[in-house]
N, C-alpha and C positions, 0 to 999 in steps of 0.2 A: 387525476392520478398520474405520475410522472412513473420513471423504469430510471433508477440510478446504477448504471454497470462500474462495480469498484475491480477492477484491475492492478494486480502487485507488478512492479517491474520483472524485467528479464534474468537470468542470472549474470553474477557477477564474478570474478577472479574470488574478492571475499566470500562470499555465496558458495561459493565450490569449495573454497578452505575454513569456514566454519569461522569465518572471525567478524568482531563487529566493524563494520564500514559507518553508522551512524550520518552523521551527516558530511563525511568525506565523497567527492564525487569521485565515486569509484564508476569506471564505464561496464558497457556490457559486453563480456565474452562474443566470441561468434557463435555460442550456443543460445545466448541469451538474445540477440541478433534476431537468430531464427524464429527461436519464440516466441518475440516480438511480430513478428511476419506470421506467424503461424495465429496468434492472436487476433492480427488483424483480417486475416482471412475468415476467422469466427466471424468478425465484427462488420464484416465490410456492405452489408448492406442495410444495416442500421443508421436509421437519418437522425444523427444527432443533434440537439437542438445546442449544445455546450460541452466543450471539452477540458479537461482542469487536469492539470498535473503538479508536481511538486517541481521545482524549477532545478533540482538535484536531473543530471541527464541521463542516471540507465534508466528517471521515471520519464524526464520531457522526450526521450528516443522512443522508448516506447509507445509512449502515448500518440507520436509523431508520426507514426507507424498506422497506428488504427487510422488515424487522423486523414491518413494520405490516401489510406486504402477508400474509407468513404468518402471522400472527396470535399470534406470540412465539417466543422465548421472553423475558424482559427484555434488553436491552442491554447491556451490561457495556463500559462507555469506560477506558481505564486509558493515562496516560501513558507507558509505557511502549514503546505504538506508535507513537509523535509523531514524525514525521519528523524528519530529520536536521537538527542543528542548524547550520545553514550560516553562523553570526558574523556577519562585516563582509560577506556577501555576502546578507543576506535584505533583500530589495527591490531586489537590483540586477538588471540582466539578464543573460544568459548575456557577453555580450558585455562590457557593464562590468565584469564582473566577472573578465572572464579580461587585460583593459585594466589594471586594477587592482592585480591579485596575478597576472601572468604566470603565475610560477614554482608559484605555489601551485597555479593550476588547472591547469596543465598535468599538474604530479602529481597533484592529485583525479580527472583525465579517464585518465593511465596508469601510476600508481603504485600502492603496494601499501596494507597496514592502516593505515601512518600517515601514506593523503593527508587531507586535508580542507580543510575555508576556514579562514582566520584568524579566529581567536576562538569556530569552533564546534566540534567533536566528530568524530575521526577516522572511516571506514572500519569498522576493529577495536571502538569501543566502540557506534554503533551495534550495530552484529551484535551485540554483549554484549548490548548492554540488551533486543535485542529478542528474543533467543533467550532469555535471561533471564525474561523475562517472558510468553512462549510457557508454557516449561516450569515456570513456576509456577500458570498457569491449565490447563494440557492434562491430563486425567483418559483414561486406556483406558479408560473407559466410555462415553465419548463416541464418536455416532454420527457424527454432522451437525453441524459447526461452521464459524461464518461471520467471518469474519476482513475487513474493511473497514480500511485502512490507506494507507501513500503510496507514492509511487512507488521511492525509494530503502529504504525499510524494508521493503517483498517484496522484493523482488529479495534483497537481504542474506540475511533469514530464509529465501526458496525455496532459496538455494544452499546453507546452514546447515543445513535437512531434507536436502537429497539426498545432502549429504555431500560439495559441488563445490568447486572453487578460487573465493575473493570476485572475485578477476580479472574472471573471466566476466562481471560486475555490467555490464560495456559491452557487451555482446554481447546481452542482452535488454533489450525491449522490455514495460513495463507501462504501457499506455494508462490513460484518465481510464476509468472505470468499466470496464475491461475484468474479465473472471474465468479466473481459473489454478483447474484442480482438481487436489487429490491425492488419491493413496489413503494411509491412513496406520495405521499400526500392527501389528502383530505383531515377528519378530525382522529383518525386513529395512527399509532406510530405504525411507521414501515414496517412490511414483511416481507422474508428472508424468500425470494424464491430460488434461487439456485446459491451454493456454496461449494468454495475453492474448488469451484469447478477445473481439470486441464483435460477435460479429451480432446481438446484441441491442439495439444500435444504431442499425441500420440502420430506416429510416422515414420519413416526409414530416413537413418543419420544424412544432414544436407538436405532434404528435402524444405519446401520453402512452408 
């Protein structure tokens, strides 16, 4: 039985303005920085047997971050985890963007695998690519793997492991640097032991 730690990046400039960043590398704030640090101080004596992030950098800094604090194992970025690819809506805000394409976001926000933005990538191929790309890195050998990626690509893959309806994706909550744990493997799917967890957050402004 293996312990998969999924971790959401840190915040971003878009993060704090409410706008889609998608798959633009948008970096991490200095707040997001710290989170990162404050993350890895969670994390840091966990001996990871594999580290995966999405090769977008407020997820590979992140993740860079735990990485350094335990002392490896190498990082492994792979586009496969790159957040959702949101088209005519990356740099907009939540609100211009639902101004914009009504209809579209309305079904992104309560339709089914083929909502999405105009010109980007539904619901259903998400979850493809990223389950996809889970189970071409995931070995039963693995103990300890640390998974650093975005907010709409956990939620998709957590629901994907547990075997849940995509639906639910509006029903949870994955904060900037928060961490979900599973348990994972044998013959029954993963279970959820900790969710969007951030007390490791909590702190006086600058502290590391």
């Amino acid at each position: 039985m293996g312990l998969l730690f999924l971790a959401r990046h840190g915040l971003t400039g878009y993060n704090h303005e409410g706008r889609y960043q998608g798959q633009r590398d948008v970096p991490l704030t200095p707040e997001g920085v710290i989170q990162a640090r404050r993350l890895a101080a969670r994390l840091h004596d966990v001996a990871f047997d594999a580290a995966w992030s999405s090769d977008l950098s407020r997820a590979s800094d992140t993740a860079a971050a735990v990485v350094s604090a335990c002392g490896g194992p190498a990082l492994l970025t792979d586009p496969g985890f790159r957040e959702m690819d949101y088209g005519l809506w990356e740099g907009l805000t939540f609100r211009e963007a639902a101004q914009a394409h009504p209809n579209a976001w309305h079904e992104y926000q309560f339709g089914g695998d083929d909502a999405g933005a105009p010109g980007g990538e539904t619901i259903a191929q998400v979850a493809e690519r990223c389950r996809a790309t889970f189970d071409r890195l995931w070995d039963d050998g693995l103990d300890r793997v640390l998974l650093v990626a975005h907010g709409a690509v956990l939620k998709l893959l957590l629901l994907d492991l547990i075997g849940a309806d995509r639906a639910l994706r509006r029903h949870i909550v994955i904060d900037n640097c928060s961490l979900t744990l599973l348990r994972y493997g044998g013959r029954t799917r993963p279970r959820i032991l900790v969710m969007n967890d951030t007390s490791h957050l909590a702190g006086p402004a600058g502290a590391p």
